[in-house]
C-alpha positions in Angstrom: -2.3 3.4 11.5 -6.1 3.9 11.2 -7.5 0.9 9.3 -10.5 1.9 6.7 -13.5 -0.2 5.9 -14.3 -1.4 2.6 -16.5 1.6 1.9 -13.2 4.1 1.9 -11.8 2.2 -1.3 -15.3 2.6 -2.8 -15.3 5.9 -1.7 -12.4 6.7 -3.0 -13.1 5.3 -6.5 -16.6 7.3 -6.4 -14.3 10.6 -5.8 -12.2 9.4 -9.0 -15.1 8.9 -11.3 -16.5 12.3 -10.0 -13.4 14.5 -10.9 -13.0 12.9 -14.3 -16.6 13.5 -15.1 -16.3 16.9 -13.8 -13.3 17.6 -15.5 -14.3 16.2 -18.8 -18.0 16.5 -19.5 -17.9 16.6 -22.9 -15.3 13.2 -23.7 -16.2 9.9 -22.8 -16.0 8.8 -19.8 -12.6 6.8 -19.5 -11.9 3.7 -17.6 -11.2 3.7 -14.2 -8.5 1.2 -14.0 -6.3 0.7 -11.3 -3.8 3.1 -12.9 -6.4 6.0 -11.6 -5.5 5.1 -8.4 -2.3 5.2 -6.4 -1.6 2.5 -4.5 -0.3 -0.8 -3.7 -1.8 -4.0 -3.9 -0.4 -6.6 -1.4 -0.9 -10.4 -1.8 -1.5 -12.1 1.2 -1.7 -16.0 1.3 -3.7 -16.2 4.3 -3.0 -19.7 6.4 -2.8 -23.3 4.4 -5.9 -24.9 4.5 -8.1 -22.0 5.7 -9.4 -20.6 2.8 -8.4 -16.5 3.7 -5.9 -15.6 1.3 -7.0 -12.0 -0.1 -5.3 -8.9 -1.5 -4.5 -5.8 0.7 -5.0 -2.7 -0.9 -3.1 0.4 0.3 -3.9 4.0 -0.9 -0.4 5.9 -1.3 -2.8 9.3 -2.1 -4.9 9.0 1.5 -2.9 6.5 3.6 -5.8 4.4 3.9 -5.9 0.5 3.5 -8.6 -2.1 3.3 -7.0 -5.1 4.3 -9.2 -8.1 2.6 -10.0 -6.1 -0.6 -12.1 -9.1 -2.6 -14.2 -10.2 0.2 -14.9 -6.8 1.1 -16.2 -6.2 -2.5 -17.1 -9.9 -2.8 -18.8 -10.7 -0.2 -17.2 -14.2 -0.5 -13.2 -15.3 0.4 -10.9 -15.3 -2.4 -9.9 -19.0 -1.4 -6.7 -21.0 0.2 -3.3 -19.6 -0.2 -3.5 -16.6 -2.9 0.2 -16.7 -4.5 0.2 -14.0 -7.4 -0.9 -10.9 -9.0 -0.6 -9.6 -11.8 -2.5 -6.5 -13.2 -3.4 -6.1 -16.7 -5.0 -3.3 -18.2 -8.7 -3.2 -16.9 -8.1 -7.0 -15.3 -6.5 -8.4 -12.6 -5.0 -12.1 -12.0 -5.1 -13.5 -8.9 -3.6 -17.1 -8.5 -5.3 -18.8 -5.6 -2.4 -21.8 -5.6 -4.2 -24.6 -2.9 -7.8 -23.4 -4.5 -6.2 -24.4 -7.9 -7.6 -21.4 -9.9 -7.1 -18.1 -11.5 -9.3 -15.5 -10.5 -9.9 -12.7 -12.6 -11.4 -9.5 -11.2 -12.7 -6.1 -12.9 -10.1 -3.0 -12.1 -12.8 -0.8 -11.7 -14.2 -2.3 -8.7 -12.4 -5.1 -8.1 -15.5 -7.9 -8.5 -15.0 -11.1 -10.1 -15.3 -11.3 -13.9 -14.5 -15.1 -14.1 -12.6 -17.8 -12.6 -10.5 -19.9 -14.6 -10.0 -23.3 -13.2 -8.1 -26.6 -14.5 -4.8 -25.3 -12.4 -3.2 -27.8 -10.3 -0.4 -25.9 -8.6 -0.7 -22.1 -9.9 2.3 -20.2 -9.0 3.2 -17.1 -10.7 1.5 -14.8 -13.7 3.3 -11.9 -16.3 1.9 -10.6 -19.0 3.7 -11.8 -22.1 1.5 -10.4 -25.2 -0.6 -8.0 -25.9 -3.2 -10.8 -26.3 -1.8 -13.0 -23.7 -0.6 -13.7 -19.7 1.6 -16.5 -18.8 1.0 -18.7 -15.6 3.7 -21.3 -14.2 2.2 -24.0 -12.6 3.7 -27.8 -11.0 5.0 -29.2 -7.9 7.3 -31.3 -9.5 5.1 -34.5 -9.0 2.5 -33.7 -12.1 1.2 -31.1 -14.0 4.6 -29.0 -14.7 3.6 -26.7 -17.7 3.4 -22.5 -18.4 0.4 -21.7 -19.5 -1.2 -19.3 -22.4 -3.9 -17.3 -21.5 -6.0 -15.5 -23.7 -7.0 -12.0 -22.5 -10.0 -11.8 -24.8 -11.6 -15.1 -23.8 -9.9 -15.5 -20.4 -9.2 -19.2 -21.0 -6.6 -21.7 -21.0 -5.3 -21.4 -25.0 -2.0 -23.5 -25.2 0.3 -24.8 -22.7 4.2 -25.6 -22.7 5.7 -28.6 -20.5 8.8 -27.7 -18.5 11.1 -29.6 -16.1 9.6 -29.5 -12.6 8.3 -26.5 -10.2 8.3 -23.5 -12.2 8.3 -20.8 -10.7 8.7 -16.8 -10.9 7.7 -15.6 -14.3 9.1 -12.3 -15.5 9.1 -10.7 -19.3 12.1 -8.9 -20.6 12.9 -7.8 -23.9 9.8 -9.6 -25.5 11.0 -12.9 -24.1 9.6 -14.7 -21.0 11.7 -15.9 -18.2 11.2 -19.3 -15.8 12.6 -20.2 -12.7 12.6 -24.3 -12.4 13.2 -24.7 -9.0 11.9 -28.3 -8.9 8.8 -28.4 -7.1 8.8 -30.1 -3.9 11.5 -32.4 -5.1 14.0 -29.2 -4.4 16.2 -30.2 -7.2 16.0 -27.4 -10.2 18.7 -25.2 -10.9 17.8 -23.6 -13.8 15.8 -20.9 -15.7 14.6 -21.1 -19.1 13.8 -18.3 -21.8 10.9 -18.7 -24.0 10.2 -17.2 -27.1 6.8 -15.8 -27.7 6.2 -15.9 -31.1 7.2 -19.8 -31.1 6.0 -20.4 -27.4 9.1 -22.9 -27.2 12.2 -22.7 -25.0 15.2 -21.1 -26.6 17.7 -21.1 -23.5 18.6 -22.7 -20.9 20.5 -21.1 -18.0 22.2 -23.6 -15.2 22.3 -21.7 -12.0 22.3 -22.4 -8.1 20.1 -25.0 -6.2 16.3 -24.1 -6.6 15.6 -20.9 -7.6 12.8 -19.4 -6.6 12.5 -15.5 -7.5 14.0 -13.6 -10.5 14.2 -10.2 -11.7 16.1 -7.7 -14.2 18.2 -5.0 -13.8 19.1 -2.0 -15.8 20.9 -3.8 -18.3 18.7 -6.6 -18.6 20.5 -8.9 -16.5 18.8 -11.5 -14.9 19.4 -11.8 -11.0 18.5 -15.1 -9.7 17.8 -15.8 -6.1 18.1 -19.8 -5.5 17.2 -20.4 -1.7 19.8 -23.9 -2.0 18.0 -27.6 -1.2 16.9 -27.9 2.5 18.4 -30.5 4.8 15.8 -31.6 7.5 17.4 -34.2 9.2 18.1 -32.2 12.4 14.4 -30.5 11.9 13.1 -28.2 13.3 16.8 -26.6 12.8 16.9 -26.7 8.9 19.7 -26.1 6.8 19.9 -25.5 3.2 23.2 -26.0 0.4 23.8 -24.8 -3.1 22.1 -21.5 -2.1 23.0 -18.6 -3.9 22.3 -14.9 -6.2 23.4 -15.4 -9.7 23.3 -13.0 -12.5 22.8 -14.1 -15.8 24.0 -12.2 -19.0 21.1 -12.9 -21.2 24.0 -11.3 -24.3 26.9 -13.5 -23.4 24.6 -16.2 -22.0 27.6 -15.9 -18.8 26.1 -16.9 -15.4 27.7 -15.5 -12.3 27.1 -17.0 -9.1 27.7 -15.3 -5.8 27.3 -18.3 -3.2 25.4 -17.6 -0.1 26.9 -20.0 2.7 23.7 -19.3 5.5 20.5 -18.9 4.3 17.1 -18.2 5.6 14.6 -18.4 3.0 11.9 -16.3 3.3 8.3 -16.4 1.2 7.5 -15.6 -2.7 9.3 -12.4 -3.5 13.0 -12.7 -2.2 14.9 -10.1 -4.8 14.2 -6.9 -6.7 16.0 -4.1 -8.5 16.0 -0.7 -7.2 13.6 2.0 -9.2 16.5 3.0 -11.7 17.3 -0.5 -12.6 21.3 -0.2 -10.7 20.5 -1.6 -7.3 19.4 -4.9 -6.1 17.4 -6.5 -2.8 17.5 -9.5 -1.8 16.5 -11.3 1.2 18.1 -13.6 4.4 18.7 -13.0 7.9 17.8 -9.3 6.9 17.4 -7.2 3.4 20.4 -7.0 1.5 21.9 -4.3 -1.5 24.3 -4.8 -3.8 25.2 -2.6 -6.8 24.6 -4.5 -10.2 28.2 -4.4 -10.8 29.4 -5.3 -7.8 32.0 -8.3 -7.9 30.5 -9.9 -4.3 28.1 -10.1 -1.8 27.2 -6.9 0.7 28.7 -8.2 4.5 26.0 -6.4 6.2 22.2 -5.3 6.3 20.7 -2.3 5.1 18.2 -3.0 6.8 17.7 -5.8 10.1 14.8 -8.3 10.3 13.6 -11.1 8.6 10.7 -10.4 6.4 8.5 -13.2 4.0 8.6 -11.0 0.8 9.4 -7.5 -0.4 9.2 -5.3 -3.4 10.3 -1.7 -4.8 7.9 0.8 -5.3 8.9 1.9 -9.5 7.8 5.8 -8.2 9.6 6.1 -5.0 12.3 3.8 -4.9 11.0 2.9 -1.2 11.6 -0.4 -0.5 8.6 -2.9 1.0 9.0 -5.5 3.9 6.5 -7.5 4.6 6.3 -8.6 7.8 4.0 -12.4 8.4 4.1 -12.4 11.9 3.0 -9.1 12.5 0.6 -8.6 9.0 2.0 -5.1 8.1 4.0 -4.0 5.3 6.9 -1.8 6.2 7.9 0.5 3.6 11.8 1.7 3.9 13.5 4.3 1.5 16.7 3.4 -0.3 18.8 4.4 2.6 16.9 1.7 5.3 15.2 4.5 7.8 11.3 3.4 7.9 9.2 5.7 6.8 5.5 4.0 7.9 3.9 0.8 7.9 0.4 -0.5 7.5 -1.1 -3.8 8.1 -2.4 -6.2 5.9 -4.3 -9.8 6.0 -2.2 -12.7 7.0 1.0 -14.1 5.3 1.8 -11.3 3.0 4.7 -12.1 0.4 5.1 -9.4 -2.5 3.7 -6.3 -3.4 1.9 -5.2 -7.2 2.6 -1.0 -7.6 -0.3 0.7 -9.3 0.7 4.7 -10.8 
């Protein structure tokens, strides 16, 4: 596939403005957000320690990409391992983990609007409030705390402490879910609720070894993919125990674990749910489905390979692989049979759906 410059996305925001100008000549003009456009926005980590981590920005409308969106509109790198996104309204959050910051860029055009530093180990962002995103941050040596953001001054406003490494943030039902999967210590196992009017921890949930990556179904279940504590004592052949996908029943407060006895853990995003909410993805040796009320784990692949990351597009159902060690997302429908692929910058790991 054809890879666009920088000037195609700018082109193809300039075509945007021009219709809804045209079209509407007597309203005012509205915001063009990144709900005007359809695409996907792929986070790409770049390689530790050299600084070219950036967002890939695919257009669904023209099949054209530009793979290092920010420095393209920039004209600077985003920074050293980019981890997140998360879009709200007219801003985006990018967390730059090894850079230690949260950059915050304008929807319109994608240039920075402000960096928010004071990070030590930023690792995933949701939208909690109206008013308000939440970033996990920690390694499980120091600085283990969710953070408040406020939208309106884009700065640090309050912070809550939590056992080590937190991880995957997620909102459900006007509550806020954790992952703890310990950091670099490897020893969480479990996920926390919080409460947003109190911004204090209401439950705890005790599931496999480190979990990494959480999302809800249908029903508001919360699946939980815990990648298990690594062994490296016969390194580089590294085996991991106490992996495992458990579902937790956020009504009964049940936890059901389905133990995974070989694992190999890929990136950021190892689990989703299908578009409708009944299906869920998860990743080892290849991409996995289950039905949500299915009583044990699928024996085979949907689909073969081993990917870092992947996502569901919430229009198409398709599924997202993303591929490190070729760059290139491969997007699959539900059934498994590719359908195209496109390349991105270096490491990508999950996938942010804009319709």
């Amino acid at each position: 596939m054809k890879i666009k410059s920088s000037l195609n996305f700018m082109l193809v925001l300039g075509t945007t403005v021009f219709l809804i100008i045209s079209c509407e000549k007597n309203d005012p003009e509205p915001d063009i957000t990144a709900n005007n456009l359809k695409g996907m926005f792929v986070v790409c980590e770049g390689v530790y320690g050299q600084a070219n981590g950036d967002i890939s920005f695919y257009d669904t409308e023209t099949g054209t990409s530009v793979i290092n969106l920010y420095e393209s509109v920039n004209g600077a790198p985003l920074g050293d391992v980019v981890q997140a996104f998360e879009i709200v309204d007219t801003l985006g959050f990018i967390l730059v983990n090894n850079s230690q910051k949260v950059t915050v860029v304008n929807m319109k055009d994608f240039k920075l609007v402000k960096t928010i530093n004071g990070f030590s180990y930023p690792r995933s962002v949701v939208r909690a409030e109206e008013n308000t995103v939440y970033v996990s941050n920690g390694n499980g040596i120091s600085g283990d705390y969710i953070y408040s953001i406020d939208l309106a001054l884009l700065e640090k406003t309050d912070s809550l402490e939590v056992a080590t490494g937190p991880e995957k943030l997620i909102s459900v039902n006007s509550k806020v879910y954790a992952a703890i999967a310990g950091g670099w210590n490897n020893d969480g196992n479990t996920v926390i609720e919080i409460d947003l009017s109190s911004f204090a921890i209401v439950n705890t949930y005790n599931v496999a070894s480190v979990p990494v990556d959480i999302v809800a179904d249908k029903d508001d279940n919360i699946w939980v993919y815990c990648k298990g504590v690594p062994d490296y004592s016969n390194y580089p052949d590294v085996t991991y125990s106490g992996s495992g996908i458990c579902k937790i029943n956020v009504l009964s407060k049940e936890v059901n674990t389905f133990s995974l006895s070989g694992i190999i853990p890929p990136g950021i995003n190892n689990i989703a749910a299908g578009n409708d909410g009944s299906t869920i993805y998860y990743l080892n040796d290849g991409l996995y489905s289950m039905a949500t009320d299915a009583l044990q784990l699928p024996s085979s692949k949907l689909i073969d390979g081993v990917f870092y990351g992947m996502d569901v597009d919430p229009e198409t159902g398709n599924i997202l692989c993303l591929d490190y060690v070729n760059s290139k997302a491969v997007v699959y429908d539900p059934s498994g049979v590719e359908q195209y692929n496109f390349e991105t910058a270096d490491y990508p790991n999950s996938v942010v759906f804009s319709y």
